[in-house]
C-alpha positions in Angstrom: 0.0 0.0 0.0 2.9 3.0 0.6 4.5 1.8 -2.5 1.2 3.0 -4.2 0.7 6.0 -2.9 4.4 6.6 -3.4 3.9 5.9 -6.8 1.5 8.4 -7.2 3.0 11.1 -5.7 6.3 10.7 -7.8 3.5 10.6 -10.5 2.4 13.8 -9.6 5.6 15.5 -9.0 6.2 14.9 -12.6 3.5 16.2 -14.4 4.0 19.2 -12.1 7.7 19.3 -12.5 8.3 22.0 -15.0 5.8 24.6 -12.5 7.8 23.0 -9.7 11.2 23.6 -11.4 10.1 27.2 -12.7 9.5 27.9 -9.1 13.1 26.6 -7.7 14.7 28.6 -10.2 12.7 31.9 -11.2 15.2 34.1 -8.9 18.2 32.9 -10.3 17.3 33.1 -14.0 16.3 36.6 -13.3 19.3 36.9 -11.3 20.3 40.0 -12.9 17.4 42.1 -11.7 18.1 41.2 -8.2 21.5 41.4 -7.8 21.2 45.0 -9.8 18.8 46.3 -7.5 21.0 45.3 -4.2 24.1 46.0 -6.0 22.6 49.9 -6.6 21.6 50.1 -2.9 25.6 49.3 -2.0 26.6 51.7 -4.9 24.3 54.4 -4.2 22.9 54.1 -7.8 19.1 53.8 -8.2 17.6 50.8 -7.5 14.9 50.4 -9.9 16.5 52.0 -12.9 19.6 49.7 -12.2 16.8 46.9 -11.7 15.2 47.7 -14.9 18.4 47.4 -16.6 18.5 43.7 -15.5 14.8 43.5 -16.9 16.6 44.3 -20.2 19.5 41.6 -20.0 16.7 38.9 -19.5 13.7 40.0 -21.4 12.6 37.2 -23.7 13.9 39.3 -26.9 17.0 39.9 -25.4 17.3 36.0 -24.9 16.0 35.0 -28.4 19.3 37.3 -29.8 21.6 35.3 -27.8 20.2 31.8 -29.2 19.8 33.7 -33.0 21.3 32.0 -35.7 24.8 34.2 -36.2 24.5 36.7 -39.6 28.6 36.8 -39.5 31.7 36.2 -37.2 33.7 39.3 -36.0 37.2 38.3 -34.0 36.0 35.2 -33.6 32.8 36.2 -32.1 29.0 35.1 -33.8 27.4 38.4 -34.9 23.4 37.8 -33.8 22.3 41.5 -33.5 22.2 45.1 -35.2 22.4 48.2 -33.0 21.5 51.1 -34.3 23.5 50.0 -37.4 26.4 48.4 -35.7 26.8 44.7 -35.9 27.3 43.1 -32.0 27.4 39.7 -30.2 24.4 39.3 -27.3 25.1 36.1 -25.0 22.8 35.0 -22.8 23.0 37.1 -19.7 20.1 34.6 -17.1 22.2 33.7 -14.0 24.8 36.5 -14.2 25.8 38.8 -11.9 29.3 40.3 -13.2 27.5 42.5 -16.1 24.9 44.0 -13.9 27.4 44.9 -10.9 29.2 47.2 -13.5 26.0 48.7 -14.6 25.0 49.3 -10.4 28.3 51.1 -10.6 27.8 52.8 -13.9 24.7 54.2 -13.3 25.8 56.3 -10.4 28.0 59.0 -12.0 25.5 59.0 -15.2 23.0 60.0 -12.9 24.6 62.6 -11.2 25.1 64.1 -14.3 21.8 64.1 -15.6 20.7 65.3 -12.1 22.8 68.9 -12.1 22.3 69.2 -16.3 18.4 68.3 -16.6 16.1 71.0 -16.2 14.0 70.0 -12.7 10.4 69.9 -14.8 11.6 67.1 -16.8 14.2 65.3 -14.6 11.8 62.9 -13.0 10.6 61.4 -16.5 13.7 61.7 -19.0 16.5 60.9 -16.1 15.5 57.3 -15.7 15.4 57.1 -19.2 18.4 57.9 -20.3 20.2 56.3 -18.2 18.8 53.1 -18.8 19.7 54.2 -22.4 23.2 54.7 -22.0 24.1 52.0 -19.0 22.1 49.5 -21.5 24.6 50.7 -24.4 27.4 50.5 -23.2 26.5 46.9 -21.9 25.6 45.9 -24.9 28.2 47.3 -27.3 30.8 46.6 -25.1 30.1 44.1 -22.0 28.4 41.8 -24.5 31.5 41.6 -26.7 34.2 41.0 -23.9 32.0 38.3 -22.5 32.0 36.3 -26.0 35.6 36.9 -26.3 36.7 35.9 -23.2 34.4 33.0 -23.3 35.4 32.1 -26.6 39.1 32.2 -25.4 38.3 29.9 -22.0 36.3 27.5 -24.0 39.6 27.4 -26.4 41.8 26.4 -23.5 39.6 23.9 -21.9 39.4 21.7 -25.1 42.8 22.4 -26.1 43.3 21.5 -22.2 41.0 18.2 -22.3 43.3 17.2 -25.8 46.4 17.0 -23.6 45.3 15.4 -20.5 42.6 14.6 -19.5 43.6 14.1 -15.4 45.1 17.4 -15.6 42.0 18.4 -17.0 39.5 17.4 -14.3 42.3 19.0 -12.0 41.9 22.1 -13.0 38.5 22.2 -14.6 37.3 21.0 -11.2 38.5 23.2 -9.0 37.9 26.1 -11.2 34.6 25.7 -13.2 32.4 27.6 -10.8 34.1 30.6 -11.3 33.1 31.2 -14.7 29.5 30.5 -13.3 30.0 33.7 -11.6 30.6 36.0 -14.0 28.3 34.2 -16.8 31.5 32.8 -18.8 30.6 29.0 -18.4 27.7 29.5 -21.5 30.3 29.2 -24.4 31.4 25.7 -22.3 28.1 24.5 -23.1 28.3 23.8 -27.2 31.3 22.1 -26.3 29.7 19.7 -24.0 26.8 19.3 -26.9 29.7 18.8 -29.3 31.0 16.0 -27.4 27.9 14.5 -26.9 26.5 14.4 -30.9 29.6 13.9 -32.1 30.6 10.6 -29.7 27.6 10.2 -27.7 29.4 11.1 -24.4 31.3 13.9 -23.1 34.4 14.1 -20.9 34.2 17.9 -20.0 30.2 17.2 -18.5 31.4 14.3 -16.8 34.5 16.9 -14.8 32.0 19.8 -14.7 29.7 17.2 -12.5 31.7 17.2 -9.5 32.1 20.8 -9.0 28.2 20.9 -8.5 29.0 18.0 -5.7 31.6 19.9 -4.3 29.4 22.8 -4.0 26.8 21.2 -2.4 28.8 19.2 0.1 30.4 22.5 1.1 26.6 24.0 1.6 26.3 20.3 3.7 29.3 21.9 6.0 27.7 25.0 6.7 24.6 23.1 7.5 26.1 21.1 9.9 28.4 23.5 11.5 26.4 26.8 12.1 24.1 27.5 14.6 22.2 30.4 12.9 18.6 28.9 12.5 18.4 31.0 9.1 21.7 30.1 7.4 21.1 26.4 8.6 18.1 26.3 6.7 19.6 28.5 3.6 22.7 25.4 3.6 20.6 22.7 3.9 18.2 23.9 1.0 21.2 25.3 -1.1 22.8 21.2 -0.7 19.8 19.6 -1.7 19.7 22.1 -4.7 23.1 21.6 -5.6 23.2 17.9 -5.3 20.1 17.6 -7.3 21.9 19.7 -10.5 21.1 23.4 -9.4 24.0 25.0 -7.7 23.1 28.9 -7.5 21.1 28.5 -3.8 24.3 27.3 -2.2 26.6 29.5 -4.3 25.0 32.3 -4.4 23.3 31.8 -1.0 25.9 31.0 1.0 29.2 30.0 -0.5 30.2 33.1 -2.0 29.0 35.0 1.1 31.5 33.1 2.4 34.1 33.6 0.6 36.4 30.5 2.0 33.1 28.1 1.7 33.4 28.5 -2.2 37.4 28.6 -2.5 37.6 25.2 0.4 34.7 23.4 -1.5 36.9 24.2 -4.6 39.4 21.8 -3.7 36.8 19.5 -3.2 35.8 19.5 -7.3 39.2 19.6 -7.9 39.8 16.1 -6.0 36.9 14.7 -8.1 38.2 15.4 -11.3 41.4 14.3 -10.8 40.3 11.3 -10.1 37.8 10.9 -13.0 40.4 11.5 -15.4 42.9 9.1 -13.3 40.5 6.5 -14.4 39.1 7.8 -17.6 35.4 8.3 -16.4 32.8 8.9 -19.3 29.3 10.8 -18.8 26.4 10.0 -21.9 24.2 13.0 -20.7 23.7 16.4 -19.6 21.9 16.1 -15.9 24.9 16.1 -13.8 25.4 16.0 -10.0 24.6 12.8 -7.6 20.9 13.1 -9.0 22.9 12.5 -12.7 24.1 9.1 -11.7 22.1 7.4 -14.2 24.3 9.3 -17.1 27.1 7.3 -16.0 25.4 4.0 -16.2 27.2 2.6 -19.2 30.2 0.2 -19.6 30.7 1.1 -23.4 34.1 2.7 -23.1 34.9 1.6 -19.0 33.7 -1.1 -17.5 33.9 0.0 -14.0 32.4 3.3 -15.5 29.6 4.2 -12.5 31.8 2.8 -10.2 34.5 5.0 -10.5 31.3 8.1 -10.5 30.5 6.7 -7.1 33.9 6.7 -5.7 34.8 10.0 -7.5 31.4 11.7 -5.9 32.6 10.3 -2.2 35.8 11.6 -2.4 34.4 15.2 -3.7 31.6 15.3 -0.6 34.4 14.0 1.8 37.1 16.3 0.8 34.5 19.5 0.4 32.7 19.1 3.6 36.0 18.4 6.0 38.2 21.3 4.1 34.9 23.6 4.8 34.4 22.2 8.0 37.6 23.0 9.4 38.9 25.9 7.7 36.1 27.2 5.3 33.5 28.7 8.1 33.1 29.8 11.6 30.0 31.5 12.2 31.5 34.6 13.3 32.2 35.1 9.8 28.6 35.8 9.4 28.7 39.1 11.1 32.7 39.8 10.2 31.1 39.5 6.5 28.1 42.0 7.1 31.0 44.6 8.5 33.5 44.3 5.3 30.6 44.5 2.8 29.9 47.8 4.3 33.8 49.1 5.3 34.7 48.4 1.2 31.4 50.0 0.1 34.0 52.9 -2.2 31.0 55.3 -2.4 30.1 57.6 0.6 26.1 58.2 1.6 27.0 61.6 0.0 26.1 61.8 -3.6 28.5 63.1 -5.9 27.8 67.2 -7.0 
């Protein structure tokens, strides 16, 4: 009898999955409108305008460019968008945060500007305007552009980097992989993974990119277990489940980066995982990735000992995350220590600009 009505709730929990899904992951997709509006209140820049330039990165049109089939290639960069005559590259800007902190801080000055130049009758409606105008601009003319390039270029070095070896690979890819999560850089890693995977039917660079999700979760786990702060317990222990279930942005951007030692200890973590997968040559035949991705590992076509070596890989990456947070990655009086540096290195005074 509870193996029915299990059944039936798994049953329901998929046909409600996508809502379900949409729900989990709404704020971080629209990441850029949050983290613009905080990210003005720290740099004294307006919230909503700053916010409403986040609306822009996202907006479904916005998105559609990024996925547009290219019209050229400039410096090695697709060309999927015209503005105002002049050819530019839009990537996708969902789950970012770097862009949008430079247009927090960009705004500022702009609208001191437009403050002591605009006459006082029309300030109110043409302010806000143009400096969405401008701060969008320059993001897209320029921020766009340097995030394809760079991407372009890191996407460059990890294949030529997977070519040469591929322990060194999970070495380094491992420990490193989140940090072009951060700044929105990991999206040009993606065709390369779908490359992999039409091309061969399996992909080596998934299969390493796996364990730095684990290794973010199991440094979420750490926090979980160590602090005593009823709100950041339950922040860790949601941002682990997340993580080990394929979304990593709750613990990262939760509490992991917060904590800057957290991200950098669980690091090591991914890094011990993906030396090990390419020790033993581990293979991945999908794209869902994490401990709840176990099943893409289920295959003995090119190792036998293929889910095995997943399995021991994961251990060692929870193992070596948790402990190395554990110990040295977080104390909770790093919670209030953090709260005091955020607003000590806050480079703009209260006073506006004149």
């Amino acid at each position: 009898s509870y193996l029915i009505y299990v059944t039936k709730f798994v049953q329901v929990i998929s046909c409600n999955l996508p809502i379900i899904q949409s729900m989990a992951m709404a704020p971080f997709y629209f990441l850029p409108i949050l983290v613009g509006f905080t990210a003005a209140q720290r740099l004294k820049s307006d919230p909503l305008v700053v916010a409403a330039i986040g609306a822009l990165l996202v907006k479904p049109e916005m998105v559609g460019l990024s996925a547009a089939k290219a019209s050229g290639v400039w410096l090695g960069m697709p060309i999927n968008a015209h503005f105002f005559g002049l050819p530019i590259t839009v990537p996708n800007y969902a789950y970012s945060i770097f862009p949008i902190i430079f247009a927090a801080w960009l705004a500022r000055p702009i609208d001191n500007w437009l403050k002591n130049h605009l006459p006082t009758v029309i300030r109110s409606i043409f302010q806000p305007l143009i400096t969405i105008f401008i701060v969008g601009s320059v993001l897209l003319v320029i921020m766009g552009p340097a995030i394809t390039m760079i991407s372009s270029g890191i996407s460059i070095a990890i294949h030529s980097l997977l070519n040469f070896n591929y322990a060194l690979s999970g070495l380094i890819i491992g420990g490193l992989y989140q940090v072009l999560v951060i700044f929105g850089l990991h999206w040009m890693v993606v065709p390369l993974i779908a490359n992999e995977i039409a091309q061969t039917g399996q992909s080596q660079l998934n299969a390493l990119v796996n364990f730095t999700m684990i290794a973010q979760g199991a440094g979420a786990l750490a926090v979980f277990a160590k602090t005593k702060i009823a709100n950041l317990k339950g922040l860790a222990g949601a941002g682990a489940l997340s993580a080990f279930a394929g979304i990593t942005e709750p613990a990262m951007y939760g509490v992991n980066l917060k904590y800057g030692r957290v991200f950098w200890m669980a690091n090591i973590g991914g890094a011990v995982g993906g030396l090990i997968a390419g020790l033993f040559n581990l293979h991945m035949y999908g794209f869902t990735g994490s401990l709840i991705g176990f099943p893409s590992f289920a295959s003995t076509k090119d190792n036998p000992n293929n889910l095995l070596i997943f399995f021991l890989a994961s251990a060692a990456t929870i193992v070596v995350s948790f402990v190395m947070v554990y110990l040295w990655g977080f104390k909770d009086c790093d919670v209030e220590r953090s709260a005091k540096q955020v607003e000590k290195k806050n480079i703009f005074k209260n006073n506006d600009a004149k």
